[in-house]
ZALUM-307459 format. One record per residue: y negated, z negated, x negated of N, C-alpha, C in turn; residue in three letters. Coordinates in steps of 0.2 Angstrom, whole numbers, plus 5000, padded with zeros to 4 digits. Layout:
<recs>
Y/Z/X/Y/Z/X/Y/Z/X/Ala
...
</recs>
This chain:
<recs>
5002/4929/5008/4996/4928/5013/4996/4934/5017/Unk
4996/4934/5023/4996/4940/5027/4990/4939/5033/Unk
4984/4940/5031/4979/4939/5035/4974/4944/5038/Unk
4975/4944/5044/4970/4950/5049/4970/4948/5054/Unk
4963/4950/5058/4965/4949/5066/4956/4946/5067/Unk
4959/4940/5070/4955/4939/5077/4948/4936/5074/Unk
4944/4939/5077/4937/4932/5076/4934/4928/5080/Unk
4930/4924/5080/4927/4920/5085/4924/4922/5089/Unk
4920/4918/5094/4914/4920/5099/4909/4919/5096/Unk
4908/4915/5089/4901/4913/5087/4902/4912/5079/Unk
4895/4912/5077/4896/4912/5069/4893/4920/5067/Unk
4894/4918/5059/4886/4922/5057/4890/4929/5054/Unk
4898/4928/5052/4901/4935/5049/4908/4933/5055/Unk
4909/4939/5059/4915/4942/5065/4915/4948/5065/Unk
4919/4950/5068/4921/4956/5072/4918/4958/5079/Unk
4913/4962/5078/4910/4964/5084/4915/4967/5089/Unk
4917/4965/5094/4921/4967/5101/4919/4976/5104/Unk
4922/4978/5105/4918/4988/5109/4924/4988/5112/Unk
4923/4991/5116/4927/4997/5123/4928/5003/5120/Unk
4936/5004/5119/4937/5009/5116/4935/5015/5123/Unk
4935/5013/5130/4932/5017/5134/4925/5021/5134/Unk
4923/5017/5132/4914/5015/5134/4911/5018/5127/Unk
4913/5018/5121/4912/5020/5115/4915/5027/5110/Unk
4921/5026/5114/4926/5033/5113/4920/5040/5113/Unk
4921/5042/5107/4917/5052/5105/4921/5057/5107/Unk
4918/5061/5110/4920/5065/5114/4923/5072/5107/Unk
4929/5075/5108/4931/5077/5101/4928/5085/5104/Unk
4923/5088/5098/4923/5094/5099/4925/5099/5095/Unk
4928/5103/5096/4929/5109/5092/4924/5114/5090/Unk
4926/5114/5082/4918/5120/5079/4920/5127/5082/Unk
4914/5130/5084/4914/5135/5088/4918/5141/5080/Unk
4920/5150/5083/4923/5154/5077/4916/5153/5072/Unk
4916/5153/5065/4912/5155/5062/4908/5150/5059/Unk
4910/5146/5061/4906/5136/5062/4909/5136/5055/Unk
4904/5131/5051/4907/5128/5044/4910/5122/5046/Unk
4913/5120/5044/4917/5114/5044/4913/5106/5045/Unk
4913/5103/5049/4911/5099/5048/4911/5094/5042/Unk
4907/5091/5036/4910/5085/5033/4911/5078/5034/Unk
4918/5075/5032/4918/5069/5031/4912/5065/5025/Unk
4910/5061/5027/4908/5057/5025/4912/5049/5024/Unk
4911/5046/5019/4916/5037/5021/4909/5032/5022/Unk
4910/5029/5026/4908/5025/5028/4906/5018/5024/Unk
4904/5018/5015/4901/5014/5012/4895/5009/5014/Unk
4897/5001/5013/4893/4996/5017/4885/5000/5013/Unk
4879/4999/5016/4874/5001/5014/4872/5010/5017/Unk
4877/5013/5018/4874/5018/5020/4870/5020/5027/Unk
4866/5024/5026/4862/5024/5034/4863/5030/5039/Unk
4864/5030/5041/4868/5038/5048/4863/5033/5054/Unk
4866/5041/5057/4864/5040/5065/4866/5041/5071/Unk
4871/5038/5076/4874/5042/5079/4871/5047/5081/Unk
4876/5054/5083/4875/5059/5086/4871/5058/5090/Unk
4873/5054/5096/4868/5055/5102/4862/5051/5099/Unk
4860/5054/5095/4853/5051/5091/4850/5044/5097/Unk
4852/5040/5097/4851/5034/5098/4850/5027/5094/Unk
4854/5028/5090/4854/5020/5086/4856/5024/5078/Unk
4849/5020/5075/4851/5021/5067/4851/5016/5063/Unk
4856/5014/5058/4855/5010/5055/4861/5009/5048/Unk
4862/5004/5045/4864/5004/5039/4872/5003/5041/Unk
4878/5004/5037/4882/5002/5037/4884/4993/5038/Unk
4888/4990/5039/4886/4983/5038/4894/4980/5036/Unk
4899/4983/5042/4906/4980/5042/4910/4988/5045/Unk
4916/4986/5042/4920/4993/5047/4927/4989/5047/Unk
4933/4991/5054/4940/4989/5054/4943/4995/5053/Unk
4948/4995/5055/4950/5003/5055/4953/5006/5058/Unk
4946/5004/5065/4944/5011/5070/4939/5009/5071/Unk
4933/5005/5065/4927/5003/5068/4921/5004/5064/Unk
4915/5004/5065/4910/5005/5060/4904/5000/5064/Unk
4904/4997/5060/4895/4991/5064/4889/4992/5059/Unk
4886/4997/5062/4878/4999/5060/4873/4994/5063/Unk
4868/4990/5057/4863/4988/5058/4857/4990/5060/Unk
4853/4992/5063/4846/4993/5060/4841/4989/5060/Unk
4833/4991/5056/4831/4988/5053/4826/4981/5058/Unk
4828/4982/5064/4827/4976/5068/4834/4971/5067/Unk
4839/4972/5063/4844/4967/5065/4848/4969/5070/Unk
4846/4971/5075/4851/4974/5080/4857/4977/5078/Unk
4861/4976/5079/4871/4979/5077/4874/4982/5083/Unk
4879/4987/5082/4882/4990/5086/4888/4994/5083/Unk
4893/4993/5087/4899/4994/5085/4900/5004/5087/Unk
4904/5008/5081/4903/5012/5085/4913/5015/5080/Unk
4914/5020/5085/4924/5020/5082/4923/5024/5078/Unk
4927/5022/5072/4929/5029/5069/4935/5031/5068/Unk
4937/5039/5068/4932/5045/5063/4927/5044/5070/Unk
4919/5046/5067/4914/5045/5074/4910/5052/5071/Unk
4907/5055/5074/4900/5059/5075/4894/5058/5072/Unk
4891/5058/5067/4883/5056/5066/4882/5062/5063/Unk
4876/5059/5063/4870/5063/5057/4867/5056/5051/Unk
4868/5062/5047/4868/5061/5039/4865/5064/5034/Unk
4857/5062/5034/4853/5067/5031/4851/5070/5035/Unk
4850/5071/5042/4849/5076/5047/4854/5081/5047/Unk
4860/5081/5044/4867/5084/5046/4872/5080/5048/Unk
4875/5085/5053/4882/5081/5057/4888/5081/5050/Unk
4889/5075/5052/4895/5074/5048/4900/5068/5052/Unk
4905/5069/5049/4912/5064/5053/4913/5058/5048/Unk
4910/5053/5050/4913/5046/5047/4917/5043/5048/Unk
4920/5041/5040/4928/5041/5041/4927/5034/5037/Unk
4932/5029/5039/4934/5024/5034/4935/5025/5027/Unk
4934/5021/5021/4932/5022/5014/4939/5024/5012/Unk
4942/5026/5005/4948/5028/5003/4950/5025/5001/Unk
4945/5020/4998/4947/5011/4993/4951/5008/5000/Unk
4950/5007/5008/4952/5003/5013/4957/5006/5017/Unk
4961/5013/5013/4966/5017/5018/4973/5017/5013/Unk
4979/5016/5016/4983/5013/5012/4986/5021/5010/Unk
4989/5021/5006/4995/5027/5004/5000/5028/5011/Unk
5000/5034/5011/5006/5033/5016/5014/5032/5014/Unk
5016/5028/5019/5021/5026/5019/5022/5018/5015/Unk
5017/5016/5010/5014/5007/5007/5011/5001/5013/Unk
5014/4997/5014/5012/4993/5017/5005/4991/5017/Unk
5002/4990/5023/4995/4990/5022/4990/4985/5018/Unk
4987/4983/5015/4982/4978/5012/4975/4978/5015/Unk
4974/4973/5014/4966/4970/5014/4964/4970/5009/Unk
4958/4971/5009/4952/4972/5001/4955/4966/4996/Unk
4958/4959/5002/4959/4954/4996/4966/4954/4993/Unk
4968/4960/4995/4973/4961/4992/4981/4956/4994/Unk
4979/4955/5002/4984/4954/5007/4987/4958/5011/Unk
4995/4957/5012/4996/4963/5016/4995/4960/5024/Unk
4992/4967/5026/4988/4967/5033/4994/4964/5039/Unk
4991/4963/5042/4995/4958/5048/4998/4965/5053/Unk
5002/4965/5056/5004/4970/5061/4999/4972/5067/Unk
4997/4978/5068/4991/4979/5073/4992/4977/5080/Unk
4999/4976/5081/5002/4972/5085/4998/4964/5087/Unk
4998/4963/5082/4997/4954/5080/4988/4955/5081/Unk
4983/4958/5077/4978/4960/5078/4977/4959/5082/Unk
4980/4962/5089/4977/4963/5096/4977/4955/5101/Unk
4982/4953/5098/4983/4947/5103/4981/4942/5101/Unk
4978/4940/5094/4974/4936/5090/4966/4934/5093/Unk
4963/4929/5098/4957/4930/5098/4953/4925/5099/Unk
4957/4918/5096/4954/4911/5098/4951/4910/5089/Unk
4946/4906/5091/4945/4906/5084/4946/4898/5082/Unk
4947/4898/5077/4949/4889/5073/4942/4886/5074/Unk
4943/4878/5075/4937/4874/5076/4934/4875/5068/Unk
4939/4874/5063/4937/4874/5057/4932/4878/5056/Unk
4927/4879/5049/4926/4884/5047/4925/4883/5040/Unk
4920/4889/5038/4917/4892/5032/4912/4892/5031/Unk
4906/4888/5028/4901/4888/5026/4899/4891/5020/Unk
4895/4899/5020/4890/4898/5013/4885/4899/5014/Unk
4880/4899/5005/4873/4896/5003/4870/4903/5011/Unk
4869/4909/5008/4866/4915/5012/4868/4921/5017/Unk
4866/4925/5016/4867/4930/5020/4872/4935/5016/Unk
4871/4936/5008/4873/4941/5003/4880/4937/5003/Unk
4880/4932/5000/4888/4926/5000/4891/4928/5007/Unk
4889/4928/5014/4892/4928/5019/4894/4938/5019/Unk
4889/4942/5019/4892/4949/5019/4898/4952/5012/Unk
4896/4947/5007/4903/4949/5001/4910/4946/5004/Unk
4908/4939/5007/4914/4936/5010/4918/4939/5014/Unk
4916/4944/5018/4916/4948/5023/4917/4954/5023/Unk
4917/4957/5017/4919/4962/5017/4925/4965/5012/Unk
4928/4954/5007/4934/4957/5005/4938/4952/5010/Unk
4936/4948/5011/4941/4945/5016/4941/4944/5020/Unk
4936/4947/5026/4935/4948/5034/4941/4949/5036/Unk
4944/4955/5034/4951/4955/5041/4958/4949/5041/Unk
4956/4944/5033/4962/4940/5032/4958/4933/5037/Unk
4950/4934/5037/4949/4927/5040/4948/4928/5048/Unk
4948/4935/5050/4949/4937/5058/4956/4935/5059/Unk
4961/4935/5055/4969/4936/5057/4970/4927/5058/Unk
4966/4924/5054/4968/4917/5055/4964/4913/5059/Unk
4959/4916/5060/4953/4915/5066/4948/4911/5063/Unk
4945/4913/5055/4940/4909/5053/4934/4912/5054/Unk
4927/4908/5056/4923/4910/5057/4918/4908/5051/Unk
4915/4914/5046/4909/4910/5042/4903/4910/5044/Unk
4899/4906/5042/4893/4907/5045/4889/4905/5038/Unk
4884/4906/5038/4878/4907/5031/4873/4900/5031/Unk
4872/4897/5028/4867/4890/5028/4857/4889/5026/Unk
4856/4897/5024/4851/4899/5020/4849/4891/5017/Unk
4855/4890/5011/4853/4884/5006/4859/4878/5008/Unk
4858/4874/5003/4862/4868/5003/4859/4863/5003/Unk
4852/4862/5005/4847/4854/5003/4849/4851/5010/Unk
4853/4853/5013/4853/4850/5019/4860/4849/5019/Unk
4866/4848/5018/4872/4849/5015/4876/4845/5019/Unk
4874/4837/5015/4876/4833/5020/4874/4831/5027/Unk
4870/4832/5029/4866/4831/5035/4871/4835/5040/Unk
4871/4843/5037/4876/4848/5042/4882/4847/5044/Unk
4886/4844/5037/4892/4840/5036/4894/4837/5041/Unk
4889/4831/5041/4891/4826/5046/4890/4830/5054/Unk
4884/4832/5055/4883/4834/5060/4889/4840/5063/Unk
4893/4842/5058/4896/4847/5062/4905/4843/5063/Unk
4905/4835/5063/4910/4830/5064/4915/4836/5064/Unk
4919/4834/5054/4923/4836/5056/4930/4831/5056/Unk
4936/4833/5056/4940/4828/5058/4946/4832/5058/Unk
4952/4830/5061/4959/4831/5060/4960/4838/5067/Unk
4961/4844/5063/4963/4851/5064/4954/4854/5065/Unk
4950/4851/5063/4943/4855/5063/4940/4852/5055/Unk
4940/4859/5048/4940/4857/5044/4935/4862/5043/Unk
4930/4858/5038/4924/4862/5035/4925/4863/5028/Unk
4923/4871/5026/4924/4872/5019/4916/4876/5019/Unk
4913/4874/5012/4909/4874/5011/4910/4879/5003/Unk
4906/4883/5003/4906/4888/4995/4898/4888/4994/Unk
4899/4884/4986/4890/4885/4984/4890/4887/4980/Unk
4884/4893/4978/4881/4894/4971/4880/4889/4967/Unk
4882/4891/4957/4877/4887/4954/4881/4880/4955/Unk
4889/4881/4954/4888/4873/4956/4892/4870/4947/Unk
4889/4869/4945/4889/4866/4939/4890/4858/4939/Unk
4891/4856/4930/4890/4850/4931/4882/4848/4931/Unk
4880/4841/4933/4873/4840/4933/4869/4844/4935/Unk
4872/4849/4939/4867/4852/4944/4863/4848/4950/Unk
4858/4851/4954/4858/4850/4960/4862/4850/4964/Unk
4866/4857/4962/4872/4857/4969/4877/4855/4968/Unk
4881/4850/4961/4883/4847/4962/4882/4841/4965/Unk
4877/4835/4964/4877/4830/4966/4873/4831/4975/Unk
4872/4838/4978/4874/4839/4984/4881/4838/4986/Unk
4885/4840/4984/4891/4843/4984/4896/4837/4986/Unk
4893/4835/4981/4898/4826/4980/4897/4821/4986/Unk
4889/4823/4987/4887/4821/4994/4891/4822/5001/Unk
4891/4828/5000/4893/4831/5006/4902/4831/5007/Unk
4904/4832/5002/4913/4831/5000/4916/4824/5001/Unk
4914/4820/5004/4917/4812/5003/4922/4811/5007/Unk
4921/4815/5013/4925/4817/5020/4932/4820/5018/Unk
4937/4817/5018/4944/4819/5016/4944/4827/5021/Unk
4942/4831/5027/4941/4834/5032/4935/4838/5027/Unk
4933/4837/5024/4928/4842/5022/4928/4843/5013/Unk
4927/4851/5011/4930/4853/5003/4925/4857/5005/Unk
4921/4854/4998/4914/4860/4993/4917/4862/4988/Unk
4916/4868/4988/4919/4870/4977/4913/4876/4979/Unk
4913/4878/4972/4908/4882/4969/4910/4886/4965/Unk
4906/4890/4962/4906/4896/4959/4898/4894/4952/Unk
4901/4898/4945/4894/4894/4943/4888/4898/4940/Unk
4889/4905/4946/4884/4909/4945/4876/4908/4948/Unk
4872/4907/4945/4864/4906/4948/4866/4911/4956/Unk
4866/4917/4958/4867/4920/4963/4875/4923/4964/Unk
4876/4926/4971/4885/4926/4971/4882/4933/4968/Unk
4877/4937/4967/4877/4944/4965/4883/4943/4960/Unk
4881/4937/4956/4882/4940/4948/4890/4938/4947/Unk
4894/4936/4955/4902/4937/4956/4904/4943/4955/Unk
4898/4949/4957/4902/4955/4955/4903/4957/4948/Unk
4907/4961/4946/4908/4963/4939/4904/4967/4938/Unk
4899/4965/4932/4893/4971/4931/4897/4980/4928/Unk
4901/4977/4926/4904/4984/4925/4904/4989/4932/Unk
4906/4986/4937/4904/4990/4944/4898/4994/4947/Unk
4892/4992/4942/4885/4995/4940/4884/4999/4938/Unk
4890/4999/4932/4888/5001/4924/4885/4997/4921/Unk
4883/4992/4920/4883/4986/4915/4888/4984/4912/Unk
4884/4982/4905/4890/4978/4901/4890/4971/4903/Unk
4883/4967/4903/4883/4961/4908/4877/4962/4913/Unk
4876/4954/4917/4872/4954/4919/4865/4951/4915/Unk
4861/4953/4913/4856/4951/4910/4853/4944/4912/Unk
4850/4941/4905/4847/4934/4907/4839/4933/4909/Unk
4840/4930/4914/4832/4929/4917/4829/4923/4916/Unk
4825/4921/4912/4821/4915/4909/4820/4910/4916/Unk
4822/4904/4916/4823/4898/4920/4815/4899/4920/Unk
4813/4897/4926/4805/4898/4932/4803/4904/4933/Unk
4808/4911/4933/4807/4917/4935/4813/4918/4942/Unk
4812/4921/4949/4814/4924/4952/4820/4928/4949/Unk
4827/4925/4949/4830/4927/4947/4835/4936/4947/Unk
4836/4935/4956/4835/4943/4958/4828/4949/4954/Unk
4821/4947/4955/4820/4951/4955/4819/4951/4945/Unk
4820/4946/4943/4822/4947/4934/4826/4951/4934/Unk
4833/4952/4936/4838/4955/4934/4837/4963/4937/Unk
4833/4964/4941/4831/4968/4942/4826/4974/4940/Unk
4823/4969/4935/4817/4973/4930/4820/4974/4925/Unk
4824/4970/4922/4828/4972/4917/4833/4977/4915/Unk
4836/4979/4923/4841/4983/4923/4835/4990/4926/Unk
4830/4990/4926/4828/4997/4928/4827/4996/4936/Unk
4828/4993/4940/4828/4995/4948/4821/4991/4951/Unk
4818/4995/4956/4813/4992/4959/4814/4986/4962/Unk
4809/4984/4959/4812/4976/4963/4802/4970/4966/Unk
4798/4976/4967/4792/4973/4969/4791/4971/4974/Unk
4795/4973/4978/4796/4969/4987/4802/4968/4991/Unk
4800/4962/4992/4809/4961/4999/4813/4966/4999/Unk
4813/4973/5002/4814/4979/5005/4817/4979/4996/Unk
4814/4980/4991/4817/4982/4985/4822/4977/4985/Unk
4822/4972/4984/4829/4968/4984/4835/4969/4987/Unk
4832/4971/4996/4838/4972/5000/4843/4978/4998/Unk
4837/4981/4997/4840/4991/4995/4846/4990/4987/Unk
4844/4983/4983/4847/4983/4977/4855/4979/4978/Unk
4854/4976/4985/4860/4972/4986/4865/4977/4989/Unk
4862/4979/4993/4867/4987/5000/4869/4992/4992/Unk
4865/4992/4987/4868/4996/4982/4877/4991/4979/Unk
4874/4986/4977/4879/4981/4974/4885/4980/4979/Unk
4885/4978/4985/4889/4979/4989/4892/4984/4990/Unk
4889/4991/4990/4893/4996/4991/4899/4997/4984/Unk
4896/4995/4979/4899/4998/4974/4908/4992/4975/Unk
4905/4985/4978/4913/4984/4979/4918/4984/4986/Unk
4923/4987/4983/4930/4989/4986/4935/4985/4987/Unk
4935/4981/4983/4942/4975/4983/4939/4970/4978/Unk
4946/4966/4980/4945/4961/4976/4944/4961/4968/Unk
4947/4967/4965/4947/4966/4959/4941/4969/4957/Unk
4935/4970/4960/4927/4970/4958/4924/4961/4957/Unk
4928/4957/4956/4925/4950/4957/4927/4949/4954/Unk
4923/4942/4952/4924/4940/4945/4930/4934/4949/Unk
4935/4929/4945/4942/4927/4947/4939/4920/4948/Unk
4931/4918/4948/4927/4912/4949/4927/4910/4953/Unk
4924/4917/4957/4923/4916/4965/4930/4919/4969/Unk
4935/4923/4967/4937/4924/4969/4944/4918/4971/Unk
4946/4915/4968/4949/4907/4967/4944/4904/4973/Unk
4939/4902/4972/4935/4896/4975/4936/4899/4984/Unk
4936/4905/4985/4936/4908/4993/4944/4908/4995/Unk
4949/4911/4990/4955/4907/4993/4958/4899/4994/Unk
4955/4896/4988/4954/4890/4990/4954/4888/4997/Unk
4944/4890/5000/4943/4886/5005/4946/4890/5013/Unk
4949/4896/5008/4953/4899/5016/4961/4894/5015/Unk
4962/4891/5013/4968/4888/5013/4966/4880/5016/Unk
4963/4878/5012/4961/4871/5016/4958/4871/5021/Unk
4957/4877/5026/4953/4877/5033/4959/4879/5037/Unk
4965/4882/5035/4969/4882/5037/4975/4880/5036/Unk
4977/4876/5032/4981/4871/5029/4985/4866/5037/Unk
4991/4864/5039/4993/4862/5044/4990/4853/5044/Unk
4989/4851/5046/4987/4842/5047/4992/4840/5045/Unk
4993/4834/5042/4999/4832/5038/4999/4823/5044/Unk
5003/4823/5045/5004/4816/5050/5009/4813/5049/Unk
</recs>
């Protein structure tokens, strides 16, 4: 599987578009006596600010000449790397992660452990497939995205996020899919005699449309708690808020929204590839990148 490249116009995980003109930092040289500037790597979760103190915000996605900072309005902006910020209120030079930069002279990989498309191919990739990628949230759509974003830009999938599944089939139906526009669906929790299963089965009748699942309560608990330092993820007694259970238990503030987000940008940073995930979730996301891409059979 050799995936990178292009994303869509639309949809809820892509590739932000920038002008290497228009965005390009101007390269300057430390005056005599200057200390060196530091690099810094560019982990999802971190907060900088561009130099021309303009836009500050968290890490969100990076390619590899790009960095897409959020800030706390949601607003995104692409900006190149290596780039100029401040960090901490010191300048420092953001670089791509060292887990995302190949050995020299190794052929290059993706987080999912794909060797990367030619940069070549990348550029000229930029229609995206009717088909897509449905998951439950926002956390499902930014992990999906940052171990296999370049493998589903290369093939022109677009994921977008569903905030839940009680509406499953209704989306289904309404987003007619049919022969070369296929819908792949990834659910939390999908067990037997779950809810989401008997969504699932609802929503799956459509030969055009594939639900599978993962059978963790949240995609958190995909990551390998070892990447924590956890020996597991800890049990939260059924009618407790599961996130912020796991949360009191494991020591981390978890009294407000802001605490949860700040506990996911942690989780997320800790992973680097694919072999930070458990082999549940990572099967189920190959899976539905192969069935959205799979050729029509006539």
């Amino acid at each position: 599987m050799t995936r990178q490249g292009a994303a869509g116009e639309e949809g809820a995980v892509r590739s932000r578009r920038y002008s290497d003109d228009v965005l390009a930092a101007a390269s300057r040289r430390p005056r005599p006596g200057q200390r060196p500037v530091p690099q810094v790597e560019a982990e999802p979760g971190l907060v900088v600010e561009d130099f021309e103190e303009r836009f500050c915000g968290a890490v969100v996605a990076f390619e590899k000449d790009a960095v897409t900072l959020e800030d706390r309005h949601g607003n995104r902006r692409a900006f190149p790397l290596p780039g100029a910020f401040l960090f901490e209120g010191e300048r420092v030079t953001l670089v791509r992660p060292a887990a995302q930069r190949p050995a020299p002279g190794a052929p290059a990989k993706t987080a999912s452990g794909s060797i990367a498309a030619p940069q070549q191919r990348a550029k000229v990739a930029k229609v995206a497939r009717p088909s897509r990628i449905y998951v439950e949230g926002k956390h499902d759509a930014e992990l999906v995205e940052k171990i296999w974003g370049d493998d589903l830009r290369d093939v022109g999938v677009v994921v977008e996020y569903l905030e839940g599944v009680d509406d499953l089939p209704a989306i289904a139906k309404d987003f007619q899919p049919g022969p070369g526009r296929r819908l792949g669906v990834l659910v939390d929790h999908l067990v037997d005699g779950s809810k989401e299963s008997r969504i699932a089965a609802a929503a799956g009748r459509d030969p055009h449309v594939l639900v599978v699942g993962h059978p963790y309560i949240d995609v958190w608990a995909a990551v390998k708690p070892a990447r924590l330092g956890l020996e597991a993820w800890p049990d939260v007694p059924r009618g407790q808020p599961w996130k912020e259970g796991v949360l009191r238990r494991i020591g981390w503030p978890a009294s407000t929204p802001q605490d949860v987000a700040a506990a996911w940008r942690r989780i997320l940073r800790a992973v680097t590839s694919y072999a930070d995930l458990e082999p549940e979730l990572l099967g189920r996301v190959e899976e539905l990148i192969d069935f959205v891409t799979a050729p029509e059979q006539g």
